[in-house]
N, C-alpha and C positions, 0 to 999 in steps of 0.2 A: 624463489617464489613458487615453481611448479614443488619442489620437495613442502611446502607449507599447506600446499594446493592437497596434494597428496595425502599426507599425515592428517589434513581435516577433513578428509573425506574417511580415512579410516577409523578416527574417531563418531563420525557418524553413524558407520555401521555399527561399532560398537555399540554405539549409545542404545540404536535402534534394537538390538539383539537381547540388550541388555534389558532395554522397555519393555520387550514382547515377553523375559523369563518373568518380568517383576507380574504384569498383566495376567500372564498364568497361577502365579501362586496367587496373585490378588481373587482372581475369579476361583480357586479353587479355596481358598479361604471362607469365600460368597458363599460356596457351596455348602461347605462345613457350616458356616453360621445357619444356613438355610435347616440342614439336619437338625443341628441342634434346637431349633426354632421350632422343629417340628416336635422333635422328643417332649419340648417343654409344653408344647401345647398338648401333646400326648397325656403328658405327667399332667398337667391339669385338670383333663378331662378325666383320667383316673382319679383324681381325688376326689372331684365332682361328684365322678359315680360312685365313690366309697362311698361318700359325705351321705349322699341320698339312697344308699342301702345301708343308713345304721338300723333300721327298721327292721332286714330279715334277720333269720334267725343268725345266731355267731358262729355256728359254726363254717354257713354258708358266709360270712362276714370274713371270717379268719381266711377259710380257702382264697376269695379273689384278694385279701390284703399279700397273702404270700404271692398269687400271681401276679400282683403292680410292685412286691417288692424285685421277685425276678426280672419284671423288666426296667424297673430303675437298676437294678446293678448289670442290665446287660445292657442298656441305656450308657451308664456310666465307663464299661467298658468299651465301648464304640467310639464313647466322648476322650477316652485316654488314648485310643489307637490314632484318633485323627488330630490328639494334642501333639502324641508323639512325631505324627506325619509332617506337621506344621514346623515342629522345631526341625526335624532333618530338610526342608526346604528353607528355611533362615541361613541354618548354617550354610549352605549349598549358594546362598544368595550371596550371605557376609565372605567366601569361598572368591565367587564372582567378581563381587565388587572390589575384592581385596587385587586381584589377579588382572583386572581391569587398572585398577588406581598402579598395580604397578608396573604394568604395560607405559599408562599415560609419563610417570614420572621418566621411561628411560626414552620417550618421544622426546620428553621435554629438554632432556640433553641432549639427544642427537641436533634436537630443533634450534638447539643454544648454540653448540657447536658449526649449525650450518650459518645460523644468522650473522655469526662472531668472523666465518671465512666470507658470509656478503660485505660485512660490513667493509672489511677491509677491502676487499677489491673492492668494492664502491670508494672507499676512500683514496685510492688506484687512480681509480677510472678519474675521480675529480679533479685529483692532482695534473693526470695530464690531459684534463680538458681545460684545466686552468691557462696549461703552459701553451695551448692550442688558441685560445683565445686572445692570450697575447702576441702570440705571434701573428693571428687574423688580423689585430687590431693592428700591428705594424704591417702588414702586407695591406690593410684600409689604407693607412695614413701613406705608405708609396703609390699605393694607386691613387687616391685623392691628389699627390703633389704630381703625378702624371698628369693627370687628364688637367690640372692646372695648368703645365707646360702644354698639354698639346692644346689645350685655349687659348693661351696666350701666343704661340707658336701661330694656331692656325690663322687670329685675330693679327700676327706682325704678317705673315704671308697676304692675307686678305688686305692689308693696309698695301703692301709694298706692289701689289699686282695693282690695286686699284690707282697708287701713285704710276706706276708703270704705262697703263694703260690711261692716264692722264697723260704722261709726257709724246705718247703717240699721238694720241688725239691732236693736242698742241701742234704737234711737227705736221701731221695730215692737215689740217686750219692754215697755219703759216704756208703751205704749198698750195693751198685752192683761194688763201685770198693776197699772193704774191701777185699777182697783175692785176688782178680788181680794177673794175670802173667807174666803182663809186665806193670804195671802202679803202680813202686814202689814210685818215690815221687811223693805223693800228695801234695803239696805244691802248692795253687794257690789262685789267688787273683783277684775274679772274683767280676761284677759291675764296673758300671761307664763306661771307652771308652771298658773295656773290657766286654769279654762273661759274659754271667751267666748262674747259675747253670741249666736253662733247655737245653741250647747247649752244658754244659760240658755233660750232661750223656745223651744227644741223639748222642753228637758225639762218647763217648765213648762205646755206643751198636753198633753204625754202626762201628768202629773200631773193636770192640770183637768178632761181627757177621758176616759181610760181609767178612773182613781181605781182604780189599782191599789192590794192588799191586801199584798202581800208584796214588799218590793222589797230588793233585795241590791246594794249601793253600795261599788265598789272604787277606795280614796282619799280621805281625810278633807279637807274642802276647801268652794270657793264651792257645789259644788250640794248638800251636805248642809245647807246653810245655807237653803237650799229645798224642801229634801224633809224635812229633820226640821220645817219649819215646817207642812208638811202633814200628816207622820204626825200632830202633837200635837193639827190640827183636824179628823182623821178615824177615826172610832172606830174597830177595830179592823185599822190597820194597822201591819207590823212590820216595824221598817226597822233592814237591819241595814248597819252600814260597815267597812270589812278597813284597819284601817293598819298599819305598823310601825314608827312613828315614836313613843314613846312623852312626848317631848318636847312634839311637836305636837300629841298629844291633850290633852296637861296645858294648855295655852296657848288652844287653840281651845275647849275643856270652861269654860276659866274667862270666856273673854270672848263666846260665846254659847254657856250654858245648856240643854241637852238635856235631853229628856224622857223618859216610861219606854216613849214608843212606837218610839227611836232608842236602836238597842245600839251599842257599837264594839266588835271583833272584833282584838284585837291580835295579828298574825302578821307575823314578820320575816321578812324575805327572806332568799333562799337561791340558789345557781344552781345549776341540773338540765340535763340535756341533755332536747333539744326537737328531732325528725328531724337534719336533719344540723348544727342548730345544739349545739356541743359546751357552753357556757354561756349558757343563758335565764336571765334573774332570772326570780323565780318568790316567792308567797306561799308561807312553809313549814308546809304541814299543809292547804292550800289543801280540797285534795279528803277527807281524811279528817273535816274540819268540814262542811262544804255537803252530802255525797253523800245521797242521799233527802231534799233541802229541794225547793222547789217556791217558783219566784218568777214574777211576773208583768210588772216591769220590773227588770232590771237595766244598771247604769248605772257605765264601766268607763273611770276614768280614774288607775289604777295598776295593778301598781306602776310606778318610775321607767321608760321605756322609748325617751329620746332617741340611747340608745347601742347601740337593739336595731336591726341594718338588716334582717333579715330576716322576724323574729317579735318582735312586742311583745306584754306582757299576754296570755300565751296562757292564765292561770288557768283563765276560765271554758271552754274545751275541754275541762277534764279532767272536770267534770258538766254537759256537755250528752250528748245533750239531753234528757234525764231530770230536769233543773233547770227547766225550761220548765212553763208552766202551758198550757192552751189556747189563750189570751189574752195574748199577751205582746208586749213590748217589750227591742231592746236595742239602747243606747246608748252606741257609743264615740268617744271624745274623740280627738285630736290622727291624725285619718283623712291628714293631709297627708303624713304620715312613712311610710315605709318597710315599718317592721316592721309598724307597725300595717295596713297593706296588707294582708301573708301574712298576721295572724291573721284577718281576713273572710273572706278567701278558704276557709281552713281551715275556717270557722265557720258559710260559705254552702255548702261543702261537704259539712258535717256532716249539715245541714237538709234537703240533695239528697236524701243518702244514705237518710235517716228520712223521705224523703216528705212534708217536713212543708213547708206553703205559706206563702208571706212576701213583701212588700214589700220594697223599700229604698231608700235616700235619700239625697242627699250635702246639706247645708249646710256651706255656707264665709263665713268671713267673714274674719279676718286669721288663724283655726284652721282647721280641718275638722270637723266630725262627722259621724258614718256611722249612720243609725238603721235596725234590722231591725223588723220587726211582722209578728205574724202576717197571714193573709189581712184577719182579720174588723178588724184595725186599719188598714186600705190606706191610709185618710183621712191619715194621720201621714207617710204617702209624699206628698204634694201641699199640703202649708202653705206 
């Protein structure tokens, strides 16, 4: 490329050199037409003035014809020196031109010769950018199946710590509710839609501990299975549960027995819009039932909300925080998801907003739960 770069730049000089000889014989041609323009006008006016002295005498007639004939032939001679002059600059041109044209034709081989060595290294070069892209393409396709194993790798490790740390959870639960005083059957079948073992024995400290009075329970299921066992061994608390399953309640009522200190709150679901969520499930009549109740632990593992990514179970936002006691706790289940995210955030929000102080807490174990407490419960932040 620079040799093309090159040779067209030397061709321009040429050209240019070549413009400037033609421009000089052009103007010096100009020249010559100019003299001759001039002679002929000369030779005109001489004939003029012959023409109008046929009048004097011929002798004086004859004399100035002999001097306009001397200067037509010395005219005529000036006019053959500057013909002569014109052809030895023609040839001098055709000379040029000739010496130029055969400069350009042996560029044009050199130029042929250099193109004919690019091409082929260019044809080089593509060959082994071809064999280079193949082989990127295969060093893609191992790194693609890499980063496949280390995801799935990292997803069986994340699976196998989260079961891990399930089974401990378990074993720490089974050691803090082995003498229990009111948590006689243990029987529970925790995983999957239900709790697991880190919300059975965070709920079961904040039960032991707190001995909250008023507790509101969203979701029929394993932890009512441990909270009505304590409403029934502590006098006057009222524990109430929201399902909409009315199936489920017929089934779990018959095979453990409930007492008159555990209500179930039958409300079906419904979708509402929730900010710029246009369908939230939602308990229907949520807020016209609870508004002016007053609870001390609430414990929020419905309704269904695997299909919610933004907001899950946002019920109890609709009576905070005027559903709060002084003293309170609130515990929600399945913290690992999405939705359930935004509704904390909304709900730690809320708590900002009313100034009202709190702890909080992640336990994970093959679930999440997320627990809030007032200040004077901080302890329930560090178990």
């Amino acid at each position: 490329r620079q040799g093309l770069e090159s040779l067209s730049g030397h061709f321009d000089s040429l050209r240019e050199e070549q413009g400037r000889r033609i421009d000089s014989v052009v103007s010096q041609l100009s020249e010559h037409r100019q003299q001759l323009s001039s002679l002929a006008d000369a030779q005109r006016q001489g004939v003029d003035a012959l023409s109008s002295q046929f009048e004097l005498t011929g002798k004086e007639q004859i004399l100035r014809m002999v001097t306009l004939a001397a200067q037509l032939g010395e005219n005529h001679q000036q006019l053959s020196s500057l013909t002569e002059q014109l052809g030895k600059v023609e040839a001098a041109q055709h000379q040029n031109l000739d010496a130029l044209s055969s400069h350009f034709d042996s560029a044009d081989e050199e130029q042929g010769r250099r193109v004919e060595t690019l091409a082929l290294q260019f044809a080089e070069y593509r060959h082994q950018l071809s064999g280079l892209v193949e082989q990127l393409g295969k060093v893609e396709s191992i790194q693609n199946e890499l980063k496949r194993l280390s995801s799935s790798i990292s997803a069986n490790l994340n699976r196998t710590q989260s079961f891990a740390s399930e089974s401990i959870w378990a074993q720490i639960f089974r050691d803090a509710t082995y003498k229990s005083s009111w948590l006689k059957d243990k029987t529970f079948y925790p995983g999957r839609w239900a709790i697991g073992y880190p919300a059975m024995y965070v709920l079961y400290r904040v039960l032991n501990e707190a001995k909250p009075k008023a507790i509101l329970e969203l979701g029929l299921g394993q932890s009512t299975r441990m909270i009505a066992q304590y409403a029934s061994n502590m006098p006057g608390v009222e524990h109430t549960v929201v399902e909409n399953n009315q199936s489920w309640i017929d089934f779990f009522s018959a095979d453990f027995p409930l007492s008159a200190s555990t209500k179930i709150q039958k409300l079906d679901w419904v979708f509402k819009p929730y900010k710029e969520v246009e369908k939230m499930r939602v308990f229907d009549g949520f807020k016209e039932t609870f508004s002016g109740k007053r609870f001390d632990l609430i414990f929020i593992d419905a309704p269904l909300g695997g299909d919610m990514k933004v907001y899950s179970r946002v019920d109890v936002l609709s009576i905070l925080p005027d559903c709060l006691e002084k003293d309170f706790v609130i515990i929600l289940d399945d913290y690992n998801r999405s939705g359930e995210k935004g509704t904390i955030r909304d709900v730690l929000a809320c708590l900002d907003a009313n100034k009202i102080a709190y702890k909080t807490q992640v336990y994970a174990g093959e679930k999440t739960v997320y627990l809030i407490c007032s200040a004077s419960y901080g302890w329930f932040a560090s178990m």
